[in-house]
N, C-alpha and C positions, 0 to 999 in steps of 0.2 A: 425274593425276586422271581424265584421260581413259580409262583404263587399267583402273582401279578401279570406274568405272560400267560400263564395258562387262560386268567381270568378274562384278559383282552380277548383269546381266541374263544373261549364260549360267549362274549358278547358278538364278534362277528359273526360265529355261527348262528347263531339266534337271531339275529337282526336286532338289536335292539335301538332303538332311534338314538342313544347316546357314539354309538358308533360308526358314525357319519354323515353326511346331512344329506342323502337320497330321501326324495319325499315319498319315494314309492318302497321305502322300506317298511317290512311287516315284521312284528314282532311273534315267534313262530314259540305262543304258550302252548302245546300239544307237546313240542320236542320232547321234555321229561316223561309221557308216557312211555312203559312198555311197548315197542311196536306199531309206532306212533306212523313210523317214518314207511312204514309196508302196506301201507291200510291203500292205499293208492297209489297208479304206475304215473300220475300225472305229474308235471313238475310246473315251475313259473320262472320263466327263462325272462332277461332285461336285455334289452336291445341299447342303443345309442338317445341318454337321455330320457324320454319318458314312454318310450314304445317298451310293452312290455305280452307276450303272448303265453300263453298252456300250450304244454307239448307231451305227448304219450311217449313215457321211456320201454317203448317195446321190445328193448334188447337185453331188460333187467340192467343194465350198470348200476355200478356205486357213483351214488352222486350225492355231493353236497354243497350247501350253500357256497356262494361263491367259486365253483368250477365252472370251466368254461369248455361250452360244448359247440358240436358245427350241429345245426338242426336244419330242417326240410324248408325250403322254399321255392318260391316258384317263379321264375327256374333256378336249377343249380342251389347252391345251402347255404344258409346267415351262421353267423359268430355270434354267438350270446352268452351272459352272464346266470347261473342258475343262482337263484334271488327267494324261492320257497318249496320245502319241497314236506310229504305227509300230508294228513290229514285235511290239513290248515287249507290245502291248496283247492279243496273240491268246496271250502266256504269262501274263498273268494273266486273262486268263479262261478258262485251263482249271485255272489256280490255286485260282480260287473258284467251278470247277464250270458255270462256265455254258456252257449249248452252243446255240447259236445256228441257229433254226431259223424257219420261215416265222410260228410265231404269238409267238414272243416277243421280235421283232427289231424295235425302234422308231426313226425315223427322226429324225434332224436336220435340221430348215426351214431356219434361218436364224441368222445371227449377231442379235443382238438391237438391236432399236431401242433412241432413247429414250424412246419409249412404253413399251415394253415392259418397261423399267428403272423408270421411274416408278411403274409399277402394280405392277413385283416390289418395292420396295422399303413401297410405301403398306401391302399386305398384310403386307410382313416384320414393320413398327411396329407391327399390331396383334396379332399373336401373346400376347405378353406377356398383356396385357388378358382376349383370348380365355381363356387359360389358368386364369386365375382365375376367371372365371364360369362357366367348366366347372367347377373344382373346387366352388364352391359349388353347381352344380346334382348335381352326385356327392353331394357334401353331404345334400341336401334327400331326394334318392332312399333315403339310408342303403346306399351301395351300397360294400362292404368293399375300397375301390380307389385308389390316388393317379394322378392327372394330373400327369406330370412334366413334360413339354411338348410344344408343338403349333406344327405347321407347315404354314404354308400354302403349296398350289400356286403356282408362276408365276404364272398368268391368276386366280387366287383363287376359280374352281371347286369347289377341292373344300379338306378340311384334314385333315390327318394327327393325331390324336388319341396321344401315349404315353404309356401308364397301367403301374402296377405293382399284382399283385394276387398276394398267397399262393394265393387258390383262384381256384374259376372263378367268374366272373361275370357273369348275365344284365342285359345293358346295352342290352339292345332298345329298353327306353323310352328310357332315356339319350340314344340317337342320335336318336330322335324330338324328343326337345326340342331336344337339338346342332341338329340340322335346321330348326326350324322359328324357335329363336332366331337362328341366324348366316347364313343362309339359303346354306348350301352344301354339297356333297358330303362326309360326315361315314364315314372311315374310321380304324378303332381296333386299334392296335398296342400287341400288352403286350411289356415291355420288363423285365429284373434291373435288381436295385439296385446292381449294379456297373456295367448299361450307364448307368443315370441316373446316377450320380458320374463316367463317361466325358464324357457328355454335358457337364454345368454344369461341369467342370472343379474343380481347386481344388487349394493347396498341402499334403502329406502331411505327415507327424511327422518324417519326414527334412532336412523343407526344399527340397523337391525336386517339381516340380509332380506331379500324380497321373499314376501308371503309365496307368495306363484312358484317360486326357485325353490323350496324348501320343505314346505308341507300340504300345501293345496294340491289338489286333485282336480275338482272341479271347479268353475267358475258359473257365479250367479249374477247376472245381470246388477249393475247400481245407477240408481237414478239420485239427480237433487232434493227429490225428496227425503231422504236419508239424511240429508245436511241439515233441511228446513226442520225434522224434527228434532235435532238435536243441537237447534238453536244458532247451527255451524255459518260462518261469512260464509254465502258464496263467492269466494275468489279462486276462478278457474286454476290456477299458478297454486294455489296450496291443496283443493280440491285433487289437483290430476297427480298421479302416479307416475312411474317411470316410461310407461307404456301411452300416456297420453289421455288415458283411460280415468276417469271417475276411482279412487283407491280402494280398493278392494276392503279395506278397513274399515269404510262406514256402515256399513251392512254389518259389523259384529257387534255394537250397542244399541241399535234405534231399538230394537223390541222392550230392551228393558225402557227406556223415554218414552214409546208411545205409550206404554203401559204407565207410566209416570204421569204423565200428561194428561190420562185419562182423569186425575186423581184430584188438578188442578181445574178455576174457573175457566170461562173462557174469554178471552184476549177482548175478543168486542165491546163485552160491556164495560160501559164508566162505572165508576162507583162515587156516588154522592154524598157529599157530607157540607156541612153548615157552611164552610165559609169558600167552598170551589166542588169544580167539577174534576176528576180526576181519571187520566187515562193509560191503558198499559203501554210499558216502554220495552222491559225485558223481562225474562223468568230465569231463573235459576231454578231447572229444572227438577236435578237430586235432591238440594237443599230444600226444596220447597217455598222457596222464597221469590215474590213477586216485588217489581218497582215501578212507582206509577207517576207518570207527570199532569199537572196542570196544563200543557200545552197539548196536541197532538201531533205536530211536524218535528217539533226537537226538545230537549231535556229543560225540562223548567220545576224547580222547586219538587226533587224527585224526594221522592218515600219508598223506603221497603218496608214492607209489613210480608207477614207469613200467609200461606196459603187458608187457613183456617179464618183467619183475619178477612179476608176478601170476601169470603163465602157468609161472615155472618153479616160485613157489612153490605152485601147483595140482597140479603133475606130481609135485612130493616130496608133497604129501598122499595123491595116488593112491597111495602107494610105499608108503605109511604112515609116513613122516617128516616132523618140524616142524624150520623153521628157530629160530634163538636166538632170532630177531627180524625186524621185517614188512622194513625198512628195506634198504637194496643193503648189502651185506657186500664189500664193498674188501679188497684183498689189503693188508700194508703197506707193501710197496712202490709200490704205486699211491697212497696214502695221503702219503709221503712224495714222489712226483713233483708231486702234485699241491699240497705243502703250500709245494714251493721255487720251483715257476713262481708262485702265488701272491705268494712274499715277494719273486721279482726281478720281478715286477708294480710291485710296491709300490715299492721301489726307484726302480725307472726311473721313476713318478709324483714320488714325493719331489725328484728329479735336476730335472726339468724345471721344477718350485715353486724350487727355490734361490735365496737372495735377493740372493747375491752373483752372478747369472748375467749381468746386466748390468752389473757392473763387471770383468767378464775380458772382455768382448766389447771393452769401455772400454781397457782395460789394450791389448791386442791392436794397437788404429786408433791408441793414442797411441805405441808402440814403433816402430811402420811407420815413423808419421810423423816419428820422431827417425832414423830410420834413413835414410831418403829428406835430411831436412837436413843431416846428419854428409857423405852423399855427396856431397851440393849442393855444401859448405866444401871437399870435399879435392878435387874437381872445380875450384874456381874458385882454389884454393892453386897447383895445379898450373899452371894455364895462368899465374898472375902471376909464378911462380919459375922459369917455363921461360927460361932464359939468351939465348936465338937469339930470342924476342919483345924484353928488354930492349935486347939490342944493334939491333934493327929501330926502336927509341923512340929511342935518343941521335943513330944517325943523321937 
């Protein structure tokens, strides 16, 4: 048991992605170095959700994963979560570009009281509230914007406003009133509708918590063309995501399909043969398998044939010959290999269904076992009729 809790706390110290399901968790291989943890004073402090900032611990503390510290902001100091610390931390911050210089290098005070946990926590509770009377004071202004949610500083100075808006939005008043109803430092962050579905989290059409909420980082644009490569209906209703947004999932296979795709004829042409003209309907792209109708507006007397299949009857069209028929033309000798593996298939099924198959197994255990008793009898005849025992009895 002992064993088992220790283990749980070296996965939380480490970060390991089994250990929670923060998407901005980094798994810290450096830690089992020597000195791993001194090689740098920088640390990787997590804020509320997926704000996440480098801070200079210029005061030397012990600090480790998961302590929570009050660091430098401006004005007055945030609560945050320490999330990496060592070596690890000066490769990802040239990961995400930051380069650390005299005016954007903020410092670390202190490990946090519990004051200072009390007051992070009283502000956390009012967010919720906050949020909603933003949105109705957006409301009131007619101002073309959602407020998806709001987060307050540590020390409750100022509040982080995140709004989503198609256009731009002049919310100068907006902040005046922010201002002068919650009476604090009022700054406004517009945010996509795939970061807001990151944000609230929630479970997809897969069953599977949301991509954005879990492990995504970044998000890359998706278009319909994604669908169109891989064959997909466009129906907006199964196409869009939680967020309203094109799924962020189609964009993880088309490279392998366009590259498939590449491999296949193309759709335009007919393929000719003796008794019709034949045109494409659908592909089964991985399989490699093409199906093709006699009609072109709807499915008439379809054929699948394989991709190879297409391609050579394309080459006899250039030639100027049509085959008999769309279908693979089998030699008949192939015809008959293929018709006798088939029947001793079928056979060796039959064999193994027999109904008598456990009474020869039966027949088998009960001949041993007459065989085994017959020896028994001429073993134990033997030793009574042996002459040199009976004469060792009368004596």
């Amino acid at each position: 048991m002992d064993f088992e809790s220790n283990d749980k706390k070296w996965l939380t110290k480490n970060g390991c992605c089994c250990a929670g399901k923060n998407q901005l968790n980094v798994y810290n291989w450096l830690s089992a170095l020597p000195d791993a943890e001194k090689l740098t004073n920088y640390v990787e402090v997590q804020f509320k959700n997926t704000r996440k900032g480098y801070f200079l611990n210029s005061n030397g503390l012990e600090l480790a994963k998961g302590d929570m510290v009050a660091v430098e902001a401006s004005p007055g100091h945030d609560i945050g979560e320490i999330t990496l610390t060592g070596e690890l931390v000066l490769w990802q911050m040239k990961k995400t570009g930051f380069k650390p210089d005299g005016q954007n290098i903020k410092r670390i005070y202190r490990k946090v009281r519990p004051a200072d946990m009390e007051k992070y926590h009283e502000y956390k509770n009012k967010e919720h509230e906050t949020m909603l009377k933003a949105r109705k004071i957006a409301e009131d202004l007619k101002l073309e914007m959602k407020i998806g949610d709001v987060e307050y500083q540590g020390d409750g100075n100022k509040a982080i406003f995140y709004y989503i808006a198609n256009d731009r939005v002049d919310f100068r008043q907006l902040i005046k009133i922010l201002a002068d109803t919650f009476h604090v430092r009022i700054e406004m962050k517009q945010i996509g509708a795939r970061q807001e579905a990151g944000r609230i989290g929630g479970l997809g059409p897969c069953g599977r918590p949301l991509c954005c909420s879990t492990w995504m980082t970044n998000f890359v644009s998706v278009t319909t063309g994604a669908a169109r490569y891989q064959d997909i209906s466009l129906n907006p209703q199964k196409l869009a995501g939680q967020c309203a947004k094109l799924k962020c999932c189609l964009n993880y296979e088309v490279e392998t399909y366009v590259e498939s795709q590449k491999k296949l004829p193309s759709k335009e042409i007919p393929l000719e043969t003796q008794d019709s003209t034949y045109y494409h309907f659908k592909t089964d792209i991985l399989k490699r398998l093409l199906t093709y109708s006699t009609d072109k507006n709807f499915a008439a007397n379809l054929v699948v044939i394989s991709a190879q299949r297409a391609f050579d009857i394309i080459n006899m069209n250039k030639r100027g010959l049509k085959p008999t028929n769309l279908a693979e033309e089998e030699s008949a000798g192939k015809k008959d290999k293929n018709t006798a593996d088939r029947n001793k298939e079928f056979q060796n099924v039959v064999g193994q269904d027999s109904l008598t198959r456990f009474d020869k197994e039966n027949n088998r255990k009960k001949n041993a076992n007459g065989r085994k008793r017959d020896n028994t009898r001429r073993n134990f005849n033997k030793k009574n009729n042996n002459p040199r025992r009976k004469d060792e009895n009368k004596s």
